[in-house]
C-alpha positions in Angstrom: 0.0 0.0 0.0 2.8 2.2 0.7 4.5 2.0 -2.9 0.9 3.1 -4.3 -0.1 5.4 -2.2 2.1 8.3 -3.7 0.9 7.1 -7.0 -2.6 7.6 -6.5 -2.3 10.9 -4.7 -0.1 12.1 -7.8 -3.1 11.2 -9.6 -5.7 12.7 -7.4 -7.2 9.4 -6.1 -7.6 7.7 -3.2 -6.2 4.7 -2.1 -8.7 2.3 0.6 -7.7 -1.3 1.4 -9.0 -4.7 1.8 -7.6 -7.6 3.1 -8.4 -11.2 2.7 -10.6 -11.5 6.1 -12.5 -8.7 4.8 -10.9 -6.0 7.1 -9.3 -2.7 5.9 -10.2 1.0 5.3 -12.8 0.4 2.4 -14.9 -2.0 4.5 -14.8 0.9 7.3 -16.0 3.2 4.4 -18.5 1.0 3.3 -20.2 0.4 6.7 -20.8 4.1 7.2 -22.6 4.0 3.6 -27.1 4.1 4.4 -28.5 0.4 3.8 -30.7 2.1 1.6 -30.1 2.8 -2.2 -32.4 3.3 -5.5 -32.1 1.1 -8.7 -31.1 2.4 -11.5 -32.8 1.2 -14.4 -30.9 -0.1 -17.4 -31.3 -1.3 -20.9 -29.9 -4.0 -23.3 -27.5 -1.4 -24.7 -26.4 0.0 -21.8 -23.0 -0.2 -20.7 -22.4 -3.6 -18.3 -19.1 -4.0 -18.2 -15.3 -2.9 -19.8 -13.1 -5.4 -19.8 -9.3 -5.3 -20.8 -7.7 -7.4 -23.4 -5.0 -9.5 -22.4 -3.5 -8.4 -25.7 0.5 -9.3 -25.4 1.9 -6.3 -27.4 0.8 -2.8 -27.2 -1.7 -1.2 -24.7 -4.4 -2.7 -23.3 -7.9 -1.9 -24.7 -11.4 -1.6 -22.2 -13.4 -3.4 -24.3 -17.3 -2.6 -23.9 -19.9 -4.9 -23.4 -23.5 -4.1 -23.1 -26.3 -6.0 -20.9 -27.4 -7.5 -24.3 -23.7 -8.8 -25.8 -23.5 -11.1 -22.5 -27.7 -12.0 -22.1 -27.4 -13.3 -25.6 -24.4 -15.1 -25.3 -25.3 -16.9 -21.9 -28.5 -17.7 -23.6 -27.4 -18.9 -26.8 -24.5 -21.3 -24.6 -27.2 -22.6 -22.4 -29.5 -23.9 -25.3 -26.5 -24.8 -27.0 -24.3 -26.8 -24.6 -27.7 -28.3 -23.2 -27.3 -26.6 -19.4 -30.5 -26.8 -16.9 -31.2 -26.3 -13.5 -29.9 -30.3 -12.6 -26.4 -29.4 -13.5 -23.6 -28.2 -11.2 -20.6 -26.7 -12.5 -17.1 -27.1 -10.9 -15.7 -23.0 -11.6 -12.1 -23.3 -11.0 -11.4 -20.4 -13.5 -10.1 -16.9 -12.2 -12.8 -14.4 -12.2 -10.3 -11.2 -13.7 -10.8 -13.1 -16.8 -14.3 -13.1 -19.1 -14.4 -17.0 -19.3 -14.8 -17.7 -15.6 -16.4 -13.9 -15.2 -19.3 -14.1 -17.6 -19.3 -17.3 -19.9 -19.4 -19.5 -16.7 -21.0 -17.4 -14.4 -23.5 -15.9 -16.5 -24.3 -19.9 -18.5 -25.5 -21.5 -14.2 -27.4 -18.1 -13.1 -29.6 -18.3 -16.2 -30.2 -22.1 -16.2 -30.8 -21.8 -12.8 -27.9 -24.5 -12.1 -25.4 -24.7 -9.1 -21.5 -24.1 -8.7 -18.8 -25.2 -6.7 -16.8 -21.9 -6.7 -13.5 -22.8 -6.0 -10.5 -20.4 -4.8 -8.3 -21.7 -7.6 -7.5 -24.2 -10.0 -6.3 -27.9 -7.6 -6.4 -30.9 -10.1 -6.7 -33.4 -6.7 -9.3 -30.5 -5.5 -11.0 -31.0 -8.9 -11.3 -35.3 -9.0 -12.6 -35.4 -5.5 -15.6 -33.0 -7.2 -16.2 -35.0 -10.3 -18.7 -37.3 -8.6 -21.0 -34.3 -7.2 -20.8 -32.5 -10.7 -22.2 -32.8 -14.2 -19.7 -30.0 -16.3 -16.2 -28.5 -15.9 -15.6 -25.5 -18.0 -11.5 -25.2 -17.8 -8.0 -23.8 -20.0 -6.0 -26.9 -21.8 -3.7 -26.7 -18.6 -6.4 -28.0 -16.7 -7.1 -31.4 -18.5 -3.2 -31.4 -19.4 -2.9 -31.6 -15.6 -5.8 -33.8 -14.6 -4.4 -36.3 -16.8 -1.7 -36.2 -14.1 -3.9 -37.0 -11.5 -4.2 -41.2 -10.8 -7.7 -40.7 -9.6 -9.1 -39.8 -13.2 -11.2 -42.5 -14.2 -13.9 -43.1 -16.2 -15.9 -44.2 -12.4 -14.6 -41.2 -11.3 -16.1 -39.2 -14.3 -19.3 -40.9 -14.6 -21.6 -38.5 -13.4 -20.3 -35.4 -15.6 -22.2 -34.9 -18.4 -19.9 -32.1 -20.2 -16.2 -31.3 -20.4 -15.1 -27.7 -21.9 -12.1 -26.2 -22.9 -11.1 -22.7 -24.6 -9.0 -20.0 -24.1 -5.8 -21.2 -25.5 -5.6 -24.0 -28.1 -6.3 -27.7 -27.3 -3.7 -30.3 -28.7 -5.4 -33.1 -30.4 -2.9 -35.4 -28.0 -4.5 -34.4 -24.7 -8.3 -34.7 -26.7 -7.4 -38.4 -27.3 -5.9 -38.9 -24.1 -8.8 -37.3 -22.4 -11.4 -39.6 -24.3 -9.5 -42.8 -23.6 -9.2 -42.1 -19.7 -12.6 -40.6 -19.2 -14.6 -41.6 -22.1 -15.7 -38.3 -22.8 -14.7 -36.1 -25.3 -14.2 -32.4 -24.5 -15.7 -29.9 -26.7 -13.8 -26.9 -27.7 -15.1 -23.7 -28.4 -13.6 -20.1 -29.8 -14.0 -16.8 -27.9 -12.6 -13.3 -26.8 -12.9 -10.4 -24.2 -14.7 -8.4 -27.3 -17.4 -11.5 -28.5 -17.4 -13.8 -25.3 -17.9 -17.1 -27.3 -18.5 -17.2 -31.3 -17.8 -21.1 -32.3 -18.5 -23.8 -30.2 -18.4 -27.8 -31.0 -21.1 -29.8 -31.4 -22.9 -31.1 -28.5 -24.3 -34.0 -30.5 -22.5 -34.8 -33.2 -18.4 -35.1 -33.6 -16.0 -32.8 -31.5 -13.6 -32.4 -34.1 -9.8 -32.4 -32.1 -8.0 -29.3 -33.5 -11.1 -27.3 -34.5 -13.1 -24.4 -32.8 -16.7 -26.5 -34.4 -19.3 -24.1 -36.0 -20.6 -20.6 -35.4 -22.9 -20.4 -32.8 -26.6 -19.4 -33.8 -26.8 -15.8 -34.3 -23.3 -15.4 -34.5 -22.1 -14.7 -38.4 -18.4 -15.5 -38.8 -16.3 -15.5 -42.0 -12.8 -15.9 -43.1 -11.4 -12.6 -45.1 -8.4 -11.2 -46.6 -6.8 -8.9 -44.3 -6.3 -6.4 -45.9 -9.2 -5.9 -48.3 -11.6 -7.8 -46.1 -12.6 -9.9 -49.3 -14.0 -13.4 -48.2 -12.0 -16.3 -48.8 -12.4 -19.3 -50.3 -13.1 -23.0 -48.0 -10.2 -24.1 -46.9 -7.8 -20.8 -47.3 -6.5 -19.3 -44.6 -7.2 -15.7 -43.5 -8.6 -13.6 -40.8 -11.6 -14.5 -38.9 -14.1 -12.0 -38.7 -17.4 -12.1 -36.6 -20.8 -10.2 -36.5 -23.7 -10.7 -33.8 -25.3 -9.4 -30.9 -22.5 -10.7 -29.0 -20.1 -8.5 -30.5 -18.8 -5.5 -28.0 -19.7 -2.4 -28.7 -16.1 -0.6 -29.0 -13.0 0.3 -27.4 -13.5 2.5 -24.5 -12.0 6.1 -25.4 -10.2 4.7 -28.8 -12.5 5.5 -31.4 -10.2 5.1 -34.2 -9.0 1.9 -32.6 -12.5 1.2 -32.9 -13.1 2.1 -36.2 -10.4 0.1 -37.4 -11.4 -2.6 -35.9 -14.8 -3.2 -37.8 -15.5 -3.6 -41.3 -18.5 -1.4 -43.2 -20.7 -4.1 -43.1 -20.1 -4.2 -39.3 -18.1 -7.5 -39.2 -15.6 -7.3 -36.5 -11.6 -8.1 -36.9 -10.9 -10.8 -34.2 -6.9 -10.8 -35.7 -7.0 -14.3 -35.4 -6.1 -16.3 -38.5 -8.4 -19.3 -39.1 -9.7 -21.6 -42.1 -13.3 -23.4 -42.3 -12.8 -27.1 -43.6 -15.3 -28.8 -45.9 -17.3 -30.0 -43.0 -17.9 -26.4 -41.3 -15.6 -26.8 -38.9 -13.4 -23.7 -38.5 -9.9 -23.9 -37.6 -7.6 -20.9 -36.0 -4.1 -21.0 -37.0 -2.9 -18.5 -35.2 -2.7 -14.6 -34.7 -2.2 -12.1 -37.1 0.9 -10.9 -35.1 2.2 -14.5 -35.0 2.4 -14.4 -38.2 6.0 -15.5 -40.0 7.2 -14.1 -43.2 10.0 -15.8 -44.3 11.9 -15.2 -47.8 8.8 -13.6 -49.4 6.9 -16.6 -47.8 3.5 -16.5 -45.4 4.7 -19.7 -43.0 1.6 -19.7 -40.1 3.0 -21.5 -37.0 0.0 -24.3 -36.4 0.7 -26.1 -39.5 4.2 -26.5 -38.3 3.2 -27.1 -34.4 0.8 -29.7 -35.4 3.6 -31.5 -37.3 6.3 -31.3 -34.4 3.7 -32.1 -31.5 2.4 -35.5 -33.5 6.1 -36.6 -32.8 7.1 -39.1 -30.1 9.2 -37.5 -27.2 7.6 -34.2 -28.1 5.2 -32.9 -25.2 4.6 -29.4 -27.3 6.3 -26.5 -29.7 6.0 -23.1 -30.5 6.8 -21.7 -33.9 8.0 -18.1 -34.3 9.8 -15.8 -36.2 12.9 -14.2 -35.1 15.1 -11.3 -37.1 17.1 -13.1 -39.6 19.6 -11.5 -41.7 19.0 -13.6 -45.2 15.0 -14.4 -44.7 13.7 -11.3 -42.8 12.0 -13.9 -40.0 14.0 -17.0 -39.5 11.6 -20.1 -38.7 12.2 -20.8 -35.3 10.5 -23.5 -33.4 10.8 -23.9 -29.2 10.2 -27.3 -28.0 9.1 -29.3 -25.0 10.5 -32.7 -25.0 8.3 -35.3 -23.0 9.8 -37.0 -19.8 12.7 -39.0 -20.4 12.6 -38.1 -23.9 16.0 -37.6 -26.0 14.9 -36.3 -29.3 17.2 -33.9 -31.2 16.8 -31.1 -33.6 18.2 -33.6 -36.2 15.5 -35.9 -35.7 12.7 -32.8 -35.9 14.5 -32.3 -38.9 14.7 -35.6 -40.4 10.6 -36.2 -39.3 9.1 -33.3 -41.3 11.7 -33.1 -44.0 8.6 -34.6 -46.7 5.9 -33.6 -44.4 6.4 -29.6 -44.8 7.4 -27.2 -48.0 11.3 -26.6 -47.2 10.4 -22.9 -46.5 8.1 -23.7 -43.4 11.5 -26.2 -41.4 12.5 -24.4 -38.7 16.3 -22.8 -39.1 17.0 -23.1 -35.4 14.8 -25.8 -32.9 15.5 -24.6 -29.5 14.7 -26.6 -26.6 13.1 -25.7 -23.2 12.1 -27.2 -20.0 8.4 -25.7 -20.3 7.0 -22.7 -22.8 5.6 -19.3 -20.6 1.9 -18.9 -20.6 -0.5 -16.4 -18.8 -3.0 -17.1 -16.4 -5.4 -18.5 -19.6 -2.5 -20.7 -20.5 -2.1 -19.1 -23.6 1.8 -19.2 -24.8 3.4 -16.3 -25.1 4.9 -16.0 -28.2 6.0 -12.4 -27.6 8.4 -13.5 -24.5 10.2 -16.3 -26.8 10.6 -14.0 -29.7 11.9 -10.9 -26.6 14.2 -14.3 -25.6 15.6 -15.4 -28.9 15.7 -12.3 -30.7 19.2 -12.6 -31.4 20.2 -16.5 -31.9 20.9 -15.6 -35.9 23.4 -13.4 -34.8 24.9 -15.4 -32.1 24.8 -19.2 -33.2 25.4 -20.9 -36.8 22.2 -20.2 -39.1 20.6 -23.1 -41.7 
């Protein structure tokens, strides 16, 4: 409290305090407040909520939600993921973030279900629950770390009716591995702080590993050229771009940020690169930012992850691009070896040599006890790229 304190009187604010029993100076304020208060009434399109991006470059952005973007959200996920008042959700997700905030919070007050609120994320904590609970809504981390627990079972899963992931991307290894040790398969969906969810997989019908499923209904998404917002043929890759009433209304006090954010036609940019596959399904690849542009080449890092994480001995990658002095971006992929696992770069090498164009092999594989993430368990490619920025200056290059 002492290091903010001169900060916020700099600033003209005040500083209060609360502490984890409740005590502190803005609990004394508070009890001095009259018990009595007047509603204020408010509309679909008035403000509910601004929420900040977890963006990893740049400054952060208060996105703006209205009353409307989350009711018709948590009523679209309700019909569609089949929640009613005889479910009970384990919420192990942090609350600073929309997914345990509003998607999970706003999904059981609407169907009139229950919750185990839990303080944090414990995968023991979590089995023990499984038999009082029907649905888990959690980050890849958490199944990547329940299937570290000996107490997951398909007895000890029998009563749950629905396992969810989002977030952060799901490897197709830990969907299998989920489904053989549970017999459930988890369903991934697609969202952001600006849309809460847009894409969700099927509740009946095939959860695709590696794929976001379909658009929810309402929710119009398509895949464009980024630059001219032209759509794209099936199967190409481009930006993803949504329109709904789920869709925020704009960046609070950025109104060219805003602007540039939305199409004419009112489609917004998510910056997230994607494909949809002949079946529907759509696919993200990446983010625009995490895009690679190597020799005159567009190299997206998922078709190359996918590759490297199917191998035996690999637990996961991360492609990015780093400065190179010949290529502009060097290929450069960070690796997780599983347990006990010797693989080299050679044999990375040798594995995708007639799996990949020759453009797309990595020029340097680096590898690393485990990759960074934030609190979602999203990777941060930013920090590898900050951390290898200079290996083509400093080591031999390919």
């Amino acid at each position: 409290v002492k290091d903010v304190q001169p900060l916020a009187a700099s600033a003209g604010a005040a500083t209060l305090t609360l502490g984890g029993d409740g005590q502190g100076t803005l609990a004394e304020r508070a009890a001095l407040q009259p018990a009595d208060f007047a509603d204020v009434e408010r509309g679909p399109d008035d403000l509910a909520a601004i929420l900040y991006t977890s963006g990893t470059t740049g400054r952060s952005k208060g996105a703006m939600l209205s009353h409307e973007n989350l009711a018709s959200n948590a009523r679209v996920l309700v019909d569609y993921w089949r929640f009613s008042s005889d479910d009970v959700l384990i919420h192990a997700l942090p609350i600073f973030h929309t997914h345990g905030l509003f998607v999970a919070t706003n999904v059981i007050l609407l169907a009139g279900a229950k919750m185990l609120f839990e303080r944090k994320f414990d995968p023991a904590r979590v089995i023990s629950l499984l038999p009082r609970a029907t649905a888990l809504m959690g980050v890849p981390t958490f199944y990547v770390r329940l299937l570290q627990q000996q107490g997951l079972t398909k007895d000890a899963a029998n009563r749950m009716r629905l396992f969810i992931s989002g977030s952060a991307p799901l490897l197709s290894e830990t969907h299998n591995a989920w489904r053989e040790r549970t017999g459930h398969a988890i369903l991934e969906r697609y969202g952001m702080t600006e849309t809460n969810m847009n894409t969700s997989n099927p509740y009946d019908g095939e959860r695709r590993a590696g794929t976001v499923g379909f658009p929810l209904p309402g929710v119009a998404l398509r895949v464009a050229d980024p630059e001219s917002g032209k759509p794209l043929a099936q199967g190409e890759i481009g930006m993803i771009e949504v329109r709904g009433p789920n869709v925020f209304v704009g960046y609070w006090r950025m109104p060219e940020k805003t602007k540039a954010e939305f199409r004419d036609d009112g489609f917004f940019i998510t910056g997230d690169l994607g494909l949809i596959d002949t079946g529907g399904y759509v696919h993200i690849v990446g983010r625009g930012k995490d895009l690679i542009i190597s020799g005159g080449y567009n190299v997206y890092p998922k078709e190359i992850e996918t590759e490297i994480d199917a191998l035996a001995g690999v637990a996961e990658s991360a492609v990015i691009g780093v400065a190179h002095p010949d290529f502009g971006e060097g290929v450069t992929a960070v690796v997780v070896r599983k347990p006990g696992s010797a693989i080299s770069a050679a044999d990375i090498a040798d594995a995708i040599a007639g799996r990949l164009a020759k453009y797309k092999h990595p020029k340097q594989v680096i590898f690393v006890d485990e990759l960074p993430r934030n609190t979602m368990g999203k990777v941060q490619k930013n920090v590898l790229r900050e951390a290898f920025k200079d290996i083509y200056q400093s080591r031999p290059q390919s």
